[in-house]
N, C-alpha and C positions, 0 to 999 in steps of 0.2 A: 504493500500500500504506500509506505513514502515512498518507492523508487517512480510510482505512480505521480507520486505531488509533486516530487524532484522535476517531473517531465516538463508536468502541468505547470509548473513555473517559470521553468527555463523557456517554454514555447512563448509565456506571455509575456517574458523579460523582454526577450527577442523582439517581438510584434512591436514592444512600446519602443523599442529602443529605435525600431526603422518609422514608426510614425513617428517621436521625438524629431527623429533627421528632417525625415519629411518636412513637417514643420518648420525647423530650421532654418531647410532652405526656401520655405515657401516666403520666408519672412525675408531673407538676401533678397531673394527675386522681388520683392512689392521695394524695399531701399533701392535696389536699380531702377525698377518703375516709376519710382520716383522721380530720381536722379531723369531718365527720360523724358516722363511727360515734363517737368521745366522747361527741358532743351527740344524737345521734337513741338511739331506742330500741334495744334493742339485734338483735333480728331485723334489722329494717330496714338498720341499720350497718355489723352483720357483711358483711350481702347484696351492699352497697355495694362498701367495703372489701375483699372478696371479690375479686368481679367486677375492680375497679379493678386489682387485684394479678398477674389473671389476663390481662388485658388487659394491661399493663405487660411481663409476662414474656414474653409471645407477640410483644411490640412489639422486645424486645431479640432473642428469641429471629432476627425478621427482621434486625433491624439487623446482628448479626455476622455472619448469612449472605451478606448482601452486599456488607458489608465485608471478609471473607473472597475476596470473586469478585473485588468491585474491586482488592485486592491484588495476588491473582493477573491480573487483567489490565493492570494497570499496572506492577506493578514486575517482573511474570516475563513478561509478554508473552503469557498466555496466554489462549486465546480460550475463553470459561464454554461449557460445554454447554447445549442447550436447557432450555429451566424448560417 
């Protein structure tokens, strides 16, 4: 049974560590967007900056979900439902 828990933790270490990245760099990439939309026109920038922002949110919006499971499988013992 722990070699079980052992698994079951290591998988969701893992999971958060790559949406942590994720994240990351979704947040470089909206600081370049930035940096863009100032210098590019403004259509084009907006566009940019946009998307970057949207992409950003969607990257947190995973990162606490799995942070939230890893919680719960680590410190409450409990086993995540199927995704």
């Amino acid at each position: 049974m722990e070699n079980v828990r052992q698994t079951l933790d290591a998988y969701w270490r893992q999971r958060l560590e790559e949406a942590r990245n994720r994240y990351q760099a979704a947040r470089v990439a909206v600081s370049i967007a930035g940096g863009i939309h100032s210098d590019a026109p403004s259509p084009d920038g907006s566009f940019a900056f946009g998307r970057a922002l949207r992409v950003e949110r969607e990257a947190l919006a995973e990162y606490t979900h799995i942070l939230r499971i890893f919680n719960a499988v680590v410190i409450r013992g409990k086993t995540p439902a199927e995704e």
